[in-house]
C-alpha positions as CSV (number, residue, x, y, z in Angstrom):
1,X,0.0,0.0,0.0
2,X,1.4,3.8,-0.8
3,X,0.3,6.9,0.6
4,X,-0.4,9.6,-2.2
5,X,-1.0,13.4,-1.3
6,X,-2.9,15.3,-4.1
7,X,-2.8,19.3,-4.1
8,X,-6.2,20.6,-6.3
9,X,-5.9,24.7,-6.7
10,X,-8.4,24.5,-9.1
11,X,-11.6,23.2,-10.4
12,X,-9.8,21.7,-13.8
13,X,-7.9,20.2,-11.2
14,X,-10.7,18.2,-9.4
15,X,-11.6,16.8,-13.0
16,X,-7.9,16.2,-13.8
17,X,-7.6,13.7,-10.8
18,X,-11.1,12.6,-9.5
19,X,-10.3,9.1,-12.1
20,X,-6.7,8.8,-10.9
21,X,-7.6,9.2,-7.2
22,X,-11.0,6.6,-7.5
23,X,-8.6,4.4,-9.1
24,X,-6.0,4.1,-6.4
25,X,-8.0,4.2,-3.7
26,X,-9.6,1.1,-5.4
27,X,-6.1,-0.7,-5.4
28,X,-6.3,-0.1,-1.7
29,X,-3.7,2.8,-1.2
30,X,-4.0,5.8,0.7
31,X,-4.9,9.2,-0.6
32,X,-5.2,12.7,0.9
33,X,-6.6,15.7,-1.0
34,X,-5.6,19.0,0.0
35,X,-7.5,21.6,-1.6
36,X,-7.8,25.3,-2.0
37,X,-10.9,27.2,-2.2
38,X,-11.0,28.3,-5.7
39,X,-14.4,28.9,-7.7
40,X,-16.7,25.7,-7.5
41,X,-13.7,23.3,-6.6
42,X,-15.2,22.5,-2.7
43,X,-19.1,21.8,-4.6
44,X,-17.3,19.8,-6.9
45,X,-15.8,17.8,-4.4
46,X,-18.9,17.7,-2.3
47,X,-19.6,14.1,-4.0
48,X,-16.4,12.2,-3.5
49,X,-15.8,9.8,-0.3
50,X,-12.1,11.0,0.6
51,X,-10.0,12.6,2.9
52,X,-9.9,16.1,2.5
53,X,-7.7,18.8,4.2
54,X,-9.2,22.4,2.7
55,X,-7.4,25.6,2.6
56,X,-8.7,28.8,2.7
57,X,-9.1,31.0,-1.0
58,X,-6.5,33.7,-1.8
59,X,-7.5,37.0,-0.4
60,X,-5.2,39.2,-2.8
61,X,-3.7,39.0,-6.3
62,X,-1.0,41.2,-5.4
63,X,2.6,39.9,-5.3
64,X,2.4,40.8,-1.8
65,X,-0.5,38.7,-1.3
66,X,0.6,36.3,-4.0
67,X,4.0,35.7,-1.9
68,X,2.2,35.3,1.6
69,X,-0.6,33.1,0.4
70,X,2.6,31.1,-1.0
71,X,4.4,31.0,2.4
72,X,1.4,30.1,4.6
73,X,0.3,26.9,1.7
74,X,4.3,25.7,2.8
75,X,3.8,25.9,6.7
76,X,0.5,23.9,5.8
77,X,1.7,21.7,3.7
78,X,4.9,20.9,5.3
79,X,2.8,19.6,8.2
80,X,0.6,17.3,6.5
81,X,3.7,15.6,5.0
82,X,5.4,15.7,8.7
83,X,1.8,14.2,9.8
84,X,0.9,11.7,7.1
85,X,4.1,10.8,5.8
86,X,3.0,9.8,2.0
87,X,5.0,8.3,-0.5
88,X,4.6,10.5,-3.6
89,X,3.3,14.5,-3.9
90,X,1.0,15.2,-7.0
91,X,-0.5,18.3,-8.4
92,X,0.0,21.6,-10.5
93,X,1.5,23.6,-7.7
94,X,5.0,25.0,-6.8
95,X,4.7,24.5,-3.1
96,X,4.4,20.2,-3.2
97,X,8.0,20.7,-5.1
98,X,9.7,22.5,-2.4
99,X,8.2,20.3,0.7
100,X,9.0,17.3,-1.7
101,X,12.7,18.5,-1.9
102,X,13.0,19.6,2.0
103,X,11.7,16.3,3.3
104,X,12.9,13.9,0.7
105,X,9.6,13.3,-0.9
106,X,9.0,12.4,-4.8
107,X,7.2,15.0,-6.0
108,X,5.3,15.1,-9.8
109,X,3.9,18.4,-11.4
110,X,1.1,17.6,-13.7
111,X,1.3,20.3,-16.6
112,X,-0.2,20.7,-19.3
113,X,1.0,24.1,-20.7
114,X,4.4,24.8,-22.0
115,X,7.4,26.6,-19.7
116,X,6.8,30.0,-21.2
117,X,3.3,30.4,-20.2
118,X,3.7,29.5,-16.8
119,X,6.8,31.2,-16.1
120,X,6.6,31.2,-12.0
121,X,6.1,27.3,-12.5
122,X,9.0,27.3,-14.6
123,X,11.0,28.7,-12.4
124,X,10.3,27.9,-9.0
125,X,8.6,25.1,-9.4
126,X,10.4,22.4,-12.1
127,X,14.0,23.0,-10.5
128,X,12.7,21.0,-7.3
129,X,9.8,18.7,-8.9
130,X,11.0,15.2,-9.2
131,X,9.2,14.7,-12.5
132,X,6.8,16.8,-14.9
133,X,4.6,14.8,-16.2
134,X,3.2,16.6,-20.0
135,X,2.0,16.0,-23.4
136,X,5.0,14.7,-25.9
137,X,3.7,18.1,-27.3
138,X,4.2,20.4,-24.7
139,X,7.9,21.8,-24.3
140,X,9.2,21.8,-20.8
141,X,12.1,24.1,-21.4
142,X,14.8,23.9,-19.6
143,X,13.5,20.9,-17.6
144,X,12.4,18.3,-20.6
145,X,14.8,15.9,-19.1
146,X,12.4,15.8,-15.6
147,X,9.1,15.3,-18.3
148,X,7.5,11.9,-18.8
149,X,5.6,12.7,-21.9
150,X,2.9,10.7,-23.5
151,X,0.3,10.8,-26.2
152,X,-3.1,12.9,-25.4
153,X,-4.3,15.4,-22.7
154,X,-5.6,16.6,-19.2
155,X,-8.9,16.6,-20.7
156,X,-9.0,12.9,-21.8
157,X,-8.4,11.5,-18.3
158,X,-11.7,12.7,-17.6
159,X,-13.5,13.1,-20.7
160,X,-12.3,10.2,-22.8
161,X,-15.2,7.7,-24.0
162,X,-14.1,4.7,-21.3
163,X,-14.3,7.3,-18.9
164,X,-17.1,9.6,-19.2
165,X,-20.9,8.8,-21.0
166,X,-22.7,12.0,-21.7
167,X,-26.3,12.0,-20.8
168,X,-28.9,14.4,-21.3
169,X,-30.5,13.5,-17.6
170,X,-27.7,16.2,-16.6
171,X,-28.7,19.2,-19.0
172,X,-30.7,22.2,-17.0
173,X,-34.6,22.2,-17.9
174,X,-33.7,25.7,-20.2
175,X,-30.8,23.6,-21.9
176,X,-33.0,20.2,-22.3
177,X,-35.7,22.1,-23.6
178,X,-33.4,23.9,-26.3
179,X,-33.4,21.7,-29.8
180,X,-30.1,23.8,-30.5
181,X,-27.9,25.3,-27.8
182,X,-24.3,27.0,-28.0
183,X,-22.6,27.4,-25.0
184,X,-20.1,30.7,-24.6
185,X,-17.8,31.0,-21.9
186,X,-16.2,34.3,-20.5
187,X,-13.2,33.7,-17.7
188,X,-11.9,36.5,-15.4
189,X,-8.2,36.1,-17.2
190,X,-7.1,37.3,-13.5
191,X,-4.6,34.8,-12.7
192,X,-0.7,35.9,-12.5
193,X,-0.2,34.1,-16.0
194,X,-3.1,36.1,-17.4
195,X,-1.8,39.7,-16.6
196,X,-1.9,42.3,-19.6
197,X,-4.5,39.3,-21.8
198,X,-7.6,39.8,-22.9
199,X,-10.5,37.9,-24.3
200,X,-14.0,38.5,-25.1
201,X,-15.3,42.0,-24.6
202,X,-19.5,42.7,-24.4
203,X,-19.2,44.5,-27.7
204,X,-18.6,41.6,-29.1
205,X,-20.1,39.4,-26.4
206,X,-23.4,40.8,-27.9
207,X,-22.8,40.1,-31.7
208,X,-21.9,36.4,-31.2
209,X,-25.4,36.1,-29.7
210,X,-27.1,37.9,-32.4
211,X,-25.5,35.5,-34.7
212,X,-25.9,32.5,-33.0
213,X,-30.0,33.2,-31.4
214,X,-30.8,33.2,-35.2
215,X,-30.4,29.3,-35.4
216,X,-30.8,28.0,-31.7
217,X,-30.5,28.9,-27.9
218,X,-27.2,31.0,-26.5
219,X,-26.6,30.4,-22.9
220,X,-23.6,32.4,-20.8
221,X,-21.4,31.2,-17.8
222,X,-19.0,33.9,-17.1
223,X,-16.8,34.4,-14.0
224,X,-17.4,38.5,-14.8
225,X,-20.3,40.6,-14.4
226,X,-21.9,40.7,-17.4
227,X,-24.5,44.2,-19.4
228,X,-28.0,43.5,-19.0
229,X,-28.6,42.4,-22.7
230,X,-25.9,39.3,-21.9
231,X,-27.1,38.9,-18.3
232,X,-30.2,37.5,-19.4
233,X,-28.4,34.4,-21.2
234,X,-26.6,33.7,-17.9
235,X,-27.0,30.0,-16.7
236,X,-26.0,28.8,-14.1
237,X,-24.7,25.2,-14.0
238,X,-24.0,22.9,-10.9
239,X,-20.3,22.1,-12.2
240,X,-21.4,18.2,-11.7
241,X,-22.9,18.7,-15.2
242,X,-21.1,21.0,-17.0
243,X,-19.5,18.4,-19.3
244,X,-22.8,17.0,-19.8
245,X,-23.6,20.6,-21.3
246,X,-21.0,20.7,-23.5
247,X,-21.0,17.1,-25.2
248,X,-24.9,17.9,-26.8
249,X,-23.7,21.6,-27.6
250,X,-23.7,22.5,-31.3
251,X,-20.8,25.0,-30.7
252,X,-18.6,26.5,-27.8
253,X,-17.1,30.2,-28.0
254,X,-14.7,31.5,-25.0
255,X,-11.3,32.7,-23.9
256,X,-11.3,30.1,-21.2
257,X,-8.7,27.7,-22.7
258,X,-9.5,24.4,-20.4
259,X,-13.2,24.3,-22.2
260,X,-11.8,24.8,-25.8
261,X,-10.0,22.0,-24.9
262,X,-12.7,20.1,-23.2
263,X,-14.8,21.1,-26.4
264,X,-12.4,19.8,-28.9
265,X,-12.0,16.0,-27.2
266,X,-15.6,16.0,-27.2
267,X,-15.4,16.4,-30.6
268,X,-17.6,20.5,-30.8
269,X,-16.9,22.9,-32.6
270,X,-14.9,25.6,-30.4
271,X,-13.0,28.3,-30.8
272,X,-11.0,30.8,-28.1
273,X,-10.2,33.9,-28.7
274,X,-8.0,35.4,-26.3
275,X,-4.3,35.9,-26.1
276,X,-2.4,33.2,-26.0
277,X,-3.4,31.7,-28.9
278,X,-0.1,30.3,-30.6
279,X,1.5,29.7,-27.2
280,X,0.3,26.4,-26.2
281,X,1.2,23.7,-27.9
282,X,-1.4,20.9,-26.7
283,X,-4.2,23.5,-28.3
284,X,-1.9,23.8,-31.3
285,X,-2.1,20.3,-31.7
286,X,-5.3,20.0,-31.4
287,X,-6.4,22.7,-33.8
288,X,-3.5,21.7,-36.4
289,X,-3.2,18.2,-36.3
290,X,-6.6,17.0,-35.3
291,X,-8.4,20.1,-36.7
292,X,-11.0,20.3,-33.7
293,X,-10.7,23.3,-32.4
294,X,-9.8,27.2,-33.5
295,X,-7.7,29.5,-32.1
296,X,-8.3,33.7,-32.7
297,X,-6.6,36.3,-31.4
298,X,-8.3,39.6,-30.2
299,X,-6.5,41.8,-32.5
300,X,-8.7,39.7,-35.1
301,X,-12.4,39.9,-34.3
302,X,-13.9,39.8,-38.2
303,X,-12.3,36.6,-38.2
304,X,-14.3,35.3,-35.2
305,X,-17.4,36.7,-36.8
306,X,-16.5,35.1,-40.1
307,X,-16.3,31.3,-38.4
308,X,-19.6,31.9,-36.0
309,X,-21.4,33.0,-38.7
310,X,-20.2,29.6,-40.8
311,X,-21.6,27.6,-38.2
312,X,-25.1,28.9,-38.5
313,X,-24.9,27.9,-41.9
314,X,-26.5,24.4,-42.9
315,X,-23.4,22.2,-42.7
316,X,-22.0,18.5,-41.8
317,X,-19.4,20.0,-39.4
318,X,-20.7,17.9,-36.2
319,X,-20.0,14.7,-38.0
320,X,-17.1,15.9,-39.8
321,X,-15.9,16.5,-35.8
322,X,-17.2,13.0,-34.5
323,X,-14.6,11.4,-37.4
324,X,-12.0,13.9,-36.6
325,X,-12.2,12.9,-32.9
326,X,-12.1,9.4,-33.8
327,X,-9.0,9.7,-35.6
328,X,-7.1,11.9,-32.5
329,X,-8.4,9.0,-29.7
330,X,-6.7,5.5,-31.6
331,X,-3.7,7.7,-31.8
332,X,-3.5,9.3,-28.0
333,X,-3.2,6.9,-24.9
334,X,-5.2,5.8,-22.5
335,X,-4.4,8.8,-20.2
336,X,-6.1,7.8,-17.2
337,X,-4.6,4.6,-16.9
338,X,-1.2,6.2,-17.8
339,X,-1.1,8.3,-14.9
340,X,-1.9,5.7,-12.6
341,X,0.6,3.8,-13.8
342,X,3.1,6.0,-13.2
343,X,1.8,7.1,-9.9
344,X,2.2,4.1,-8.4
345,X,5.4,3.2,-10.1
346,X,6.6,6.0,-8.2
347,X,5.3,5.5,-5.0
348,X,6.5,2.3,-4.6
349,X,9.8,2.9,-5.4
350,X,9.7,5.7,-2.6
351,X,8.6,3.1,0.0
């Protein structure tokens, strides 16, 4: 039996690792989640039988409060691993890395973006992280000799076929009721590796929706307030379900990059338009290898206009999608399994 500690920041996180985590436990190991308040991430973990240690939300984004909130997830951290003594550290956060390194502890950073976008990660996380474990796509610059690559994504330990069954039991009455929906998604882009981006303003917030009400239903979730005339397409969904929504959606339109993502496995048309667009290569690869997804920049917002109004057109996109996705899951891996795998490879050999 091993002892695993997972850190979840994040909601993506919770969907990253709830497969991983059931799957251990099952093979009768120990696991601990600690877990930040951030967004929906305690609802979402609401429904899961483990052991949970929360911590409390950030209060600032400054670097002051960035730095402190830092400090204080150590001191916490530091004794849970004094207290439960596990084999292996997991998660997508600098702090498991240096407690790893000060107590002797293997310690794996699950990434899924490239060094240069998450350049605190880069730099004070990978020099102490045992092991980054990424995408063969994504570059871990200067650290590729910590990664253990593989074929696929975050999104298809959670969201791959074996895995996950859409079912319209789980769509909202206003949603279930709709014979053609399109989801669009507006994130706060508030994080430290979002500073100076932007995304989707309400200008154009409100022209996608007068494209897209013309063939079928527009419905909102936005981490922002929102003007009156997008306010009244706000819905609000229990984050159980979300992935529910999005596999029967006819379209997805945000500058959150996790649901393009989520879209394009799912095999929806999607497209972000924000600022990173040509930064991250697992989106890259999904847009130009598979050709599921789109990526547009905000200095280019005819050309977002140009594609939305494409899809309202009569078209066989959908099933053009469902052969596209085909083709991008026989040649990824079985993620899930992957991970677990190498989870417990590694915790044995720290026992």
């Amino acid at each position: 039996m091993s002892k695993f500690l997972f850190y979840l920041g994040h909601p993506a996180h919770y969907h990253n690792f709830k497969n991983p985590i059931n799957r251990l436990i099952s093979k009768g190991n120990q696991v601990l989640v600690v877990a930040r308040a951030k967004d929906v991430l305690f609802d979402l973990l609401e429904s899961e039988n483990w052991t949970v240690v929360k911590l409390p939300q950030r209060l600032s984004n400054s670097k002051l409060g960035l730095a402190s909130n830092i400090l204080g997830r150590e001191l916490k951290m530091l004794r849970l691993c004094i207290k439960h003594k596990p084999n292996l550290l997991i998660g997508t956060d600098l702090v498991i890395t240096h407690v790893g390194k000060l107590l002797g502890i293997p310690s794996i950073v699950v990434n899924e973006d490239d060094s240069s976008a998450v350049p605190l990660m880069a730099k004070y996380a990978f020099p102490y992280a045992t092991a980054i474990m990424a995408p063969n796509c994504c570059d871990q610059s200067p650290f590729n000799h910590k990664k253990i690559g593989y074929e696929g994504y975050h999104e298809l330990s959670y969201l791959n076929s074996d895995v996950f069954s859409p079912s319209r039991n789980h769509l909202p009455p206003e949603i279930a009721h709709s014979d053609k929906y399109f989801i669009l998604r507006f994130a706060s882009l508030n994080a430290h590796h979002d500073d100076g981006r932007k995304g989707i303003d309400d200008a154009l917030a409100e022209k996608l929706v007068g494209i897209l009400s013309e063939v079928g239903s527009v419905f909102i979730t936005s981490e922002r307030p929102l003007v009156e005339n997008l306010e009244k397409h706000r819905i609000r969904i229990h984050p159980k379900d979300m992935h529910h929504v999005l596999a029967f959606a006819s379209g997805y339109i945000g500058d959150s990059q996790t649901m393009a993502a989520e879209a394009a496995v799912l095999g929806i048309p999607s497209v972000r338009f924000n600022d990173f667009v040509g930064e991250l290569n697992y989106l890259e690869e999904l847009e130009k290898k598979y050709k599921l997804t789109s990526g547009i920049k905000t200095s280019n917002p005819e050309k977002l206009i140009e594609l939305v109004k494409k899809w309202v057109e009569p078209n066989n996109l959908l099933d053009e999608l469902k052969k596209r996705k085909k083709t991008m899951l026989n040649q990824t891996d079985d993620v899930c399994s992957f991970w677990v795998e190498v989870f417990d490879n590694q915790a044995v050999k720290s026992r």
